[in-house]
C-alpha positions in Angstrom: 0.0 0.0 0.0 1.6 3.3 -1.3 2.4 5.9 1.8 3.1 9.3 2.0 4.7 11.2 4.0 4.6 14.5 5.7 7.8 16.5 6.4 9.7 13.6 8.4 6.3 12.5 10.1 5.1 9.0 10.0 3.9 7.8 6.8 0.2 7.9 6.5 -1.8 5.2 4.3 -3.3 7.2 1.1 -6.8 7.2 0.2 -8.4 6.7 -3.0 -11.1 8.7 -4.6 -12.6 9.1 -8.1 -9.9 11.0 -9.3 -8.1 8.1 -9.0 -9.8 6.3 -11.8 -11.1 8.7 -14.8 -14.1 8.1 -16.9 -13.3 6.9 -20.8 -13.6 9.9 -23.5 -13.6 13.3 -23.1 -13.1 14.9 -19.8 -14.7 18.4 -19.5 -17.1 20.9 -21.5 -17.5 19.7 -25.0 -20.0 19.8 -27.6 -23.0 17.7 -28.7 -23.8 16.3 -31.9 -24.8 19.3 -34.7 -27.8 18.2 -36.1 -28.2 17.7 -40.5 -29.3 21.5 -41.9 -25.4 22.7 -39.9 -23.8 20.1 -41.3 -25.1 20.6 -44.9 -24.9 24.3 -45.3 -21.5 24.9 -46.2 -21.8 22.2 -49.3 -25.0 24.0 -50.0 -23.3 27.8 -49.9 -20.6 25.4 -51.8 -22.8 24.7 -54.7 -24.5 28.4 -54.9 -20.9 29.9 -55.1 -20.3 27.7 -58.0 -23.2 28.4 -59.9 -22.9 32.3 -59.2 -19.9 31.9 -61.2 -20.5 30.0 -63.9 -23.2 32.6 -64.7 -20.3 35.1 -64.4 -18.6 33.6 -66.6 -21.5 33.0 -69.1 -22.0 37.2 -68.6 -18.1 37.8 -69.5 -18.3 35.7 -72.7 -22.3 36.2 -74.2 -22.5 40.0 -73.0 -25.8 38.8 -71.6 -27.6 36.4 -69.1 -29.5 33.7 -70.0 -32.9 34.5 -69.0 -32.2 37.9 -71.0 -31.4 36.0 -74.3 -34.8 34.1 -73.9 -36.6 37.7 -73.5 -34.6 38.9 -76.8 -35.3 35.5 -78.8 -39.0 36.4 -77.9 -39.2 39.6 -78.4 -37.7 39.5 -82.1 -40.3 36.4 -82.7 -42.9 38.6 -82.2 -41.4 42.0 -83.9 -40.6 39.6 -87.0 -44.5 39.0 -87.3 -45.4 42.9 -87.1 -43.8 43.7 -90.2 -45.8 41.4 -92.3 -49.1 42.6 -91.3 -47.9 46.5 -91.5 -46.7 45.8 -94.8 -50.0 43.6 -95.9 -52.0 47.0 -95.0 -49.9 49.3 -96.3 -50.1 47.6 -99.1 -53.8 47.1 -99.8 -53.9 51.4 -98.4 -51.9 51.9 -101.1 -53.6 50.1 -103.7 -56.8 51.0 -102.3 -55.6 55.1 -103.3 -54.4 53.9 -106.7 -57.9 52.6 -107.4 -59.2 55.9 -106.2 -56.6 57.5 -108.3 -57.6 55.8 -111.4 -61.2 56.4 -110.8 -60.7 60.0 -110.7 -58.5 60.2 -113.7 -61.2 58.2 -115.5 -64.1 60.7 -114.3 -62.3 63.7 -115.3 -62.6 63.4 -119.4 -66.4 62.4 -118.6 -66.7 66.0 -116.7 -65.3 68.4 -119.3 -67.8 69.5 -122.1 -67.3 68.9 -125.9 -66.5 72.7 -126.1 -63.8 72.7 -124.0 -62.1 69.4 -125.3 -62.4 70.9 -128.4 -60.6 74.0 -127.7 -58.1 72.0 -126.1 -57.2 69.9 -129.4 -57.5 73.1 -131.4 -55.2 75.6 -132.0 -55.8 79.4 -130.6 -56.1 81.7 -133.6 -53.4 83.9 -134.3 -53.3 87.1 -135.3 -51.1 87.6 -138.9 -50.7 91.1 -140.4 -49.0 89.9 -143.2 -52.4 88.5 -144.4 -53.7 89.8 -148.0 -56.8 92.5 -146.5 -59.1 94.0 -149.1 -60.3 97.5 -147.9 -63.8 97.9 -150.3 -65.5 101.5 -150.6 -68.9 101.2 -150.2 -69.5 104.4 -149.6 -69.8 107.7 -152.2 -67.0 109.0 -150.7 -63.6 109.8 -153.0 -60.7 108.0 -151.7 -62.5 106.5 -148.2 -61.2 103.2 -149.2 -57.7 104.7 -149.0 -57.9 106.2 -146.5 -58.3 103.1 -143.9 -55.8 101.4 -146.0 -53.3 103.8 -144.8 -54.5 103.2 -141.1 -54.6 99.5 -141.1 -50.4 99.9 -142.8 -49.9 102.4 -140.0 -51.0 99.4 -137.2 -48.6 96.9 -138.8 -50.4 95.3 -141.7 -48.0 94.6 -145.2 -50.8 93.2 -147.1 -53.8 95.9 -147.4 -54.9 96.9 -151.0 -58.0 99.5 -151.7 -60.8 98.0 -153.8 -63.8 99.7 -155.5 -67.0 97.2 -154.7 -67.8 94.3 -157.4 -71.3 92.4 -156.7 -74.0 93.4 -153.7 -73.2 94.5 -151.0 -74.4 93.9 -147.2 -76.4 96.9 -145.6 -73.8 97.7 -142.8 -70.0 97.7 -142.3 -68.4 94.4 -141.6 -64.8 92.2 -141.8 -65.6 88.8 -143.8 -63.1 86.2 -143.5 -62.7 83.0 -145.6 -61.4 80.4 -142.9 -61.0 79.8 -139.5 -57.2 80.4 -139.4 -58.4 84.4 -140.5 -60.5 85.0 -137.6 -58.2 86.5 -134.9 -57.1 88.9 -138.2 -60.5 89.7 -139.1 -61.3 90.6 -135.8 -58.3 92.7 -135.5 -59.2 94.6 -138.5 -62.7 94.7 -137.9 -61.2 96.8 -134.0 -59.0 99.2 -135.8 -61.1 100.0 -138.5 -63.9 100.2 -135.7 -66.6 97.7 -137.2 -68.4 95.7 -135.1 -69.8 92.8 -137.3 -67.5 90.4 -138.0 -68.6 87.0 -140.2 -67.0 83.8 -142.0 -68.0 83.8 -145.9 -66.9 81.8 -148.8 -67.3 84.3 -151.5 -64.4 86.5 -150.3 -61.8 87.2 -153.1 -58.8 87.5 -150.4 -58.1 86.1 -146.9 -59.6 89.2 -145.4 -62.0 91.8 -146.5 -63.2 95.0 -145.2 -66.6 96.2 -146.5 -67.0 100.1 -145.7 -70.5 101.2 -145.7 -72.2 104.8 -144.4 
């Protein structure tokens, strides 16, 4: 039996306790078991790390995410169909105003009056001083004749020649012309000679003629 002793005194038997003889394991404060949801979470924070880079890395390369590639795929799906249906109406609004176009060109002879069509296919008369006028006395005056010769020559005309009268004559003062190419000369005559009746005849011996009667 193990002693001790105490400063030079008598050796005393030791007594055991339960120091003496320790318990198996771990001696002191520890910790308990951690239960499944602690033990997962760092290969779940793991796992979201990983894929927070790979979409990084997707980002770098694309220039775009995923989900926003979908919304642009989509998005020109539907902008490749507008087109078609703009164009379709555009196009039938268009031909709808040609018809309307060719409807109104097609009205617009059926408005006008023969007159005016004619006109528009004839010529305007022209006036031509250099047309052969006949100035015919009518009158019982000497030299009347020659007298308005000298003022039609004075307004321009080359052609003028004096005339005594040959057959009947008409009861007033008049400018006869032989076709329709004379009229805007006859009139002319007929304004500086100032007679007011102005006729188309056949039976006129030059282009022109001026009948003077008082």
């Amino acid at each position: 039996m193990a002693s001790t002793r105490d400063n030079g005194t008598q050796a005393r038997p030791q007594v055991h306790d339960a120091f003496d003889n320790p318990p198996k394991g771990p001696v002191g404060v520890h910790r308990g078991p951690r239960s499944l949801s602690v033990r997962v979470l760092p290969y779940l924070l793991v796992v979201v790390l990983a894929v927070l880079c790979g979409l990084g890395v997707w980002a770098a390369v694309s220039g775009s995410l995923p989900w926003q590639q979908t919304h642009t795929e989509a998005s020109r799906v539907i902008s490749s169909h507008l087109p078609k249906r703009s164009a379709s109406s555009s196009a039938s609004s268009s031909a709808t105003a040609t018809d309307q176009a060719s409807q109104e060109q097609t009205s617009e002879p059926s408005s006008q009056s023969p007159s005016a069509s004619a006109s528009s296919s004839s010529p305007a008369p022209v006036v031509n001083r250099g047309t052969r006028v006949t100035v015919i006395n009518g009158t019982r005056v000497t030299g009347y004749a020659g007298k308005k010769r000298q003022v039609l020559v004075n307004a321009g005309y080359t052609a003028v020649t004096a005339s005594n009268p040959q057959g009947a004559l008409p009861g007033v003062s008049m400018v006869r012309y032989r076709d329709e190419a004379d009229k805007a000369t006859a009139q002319e005559v007929a304004n500086v000679l100032g007679i007011a009746q102005v006729e188309q005849s056949s039976v006129t011996t030059t282009p022109v003629e001026a009948i003077l009667m008082q």
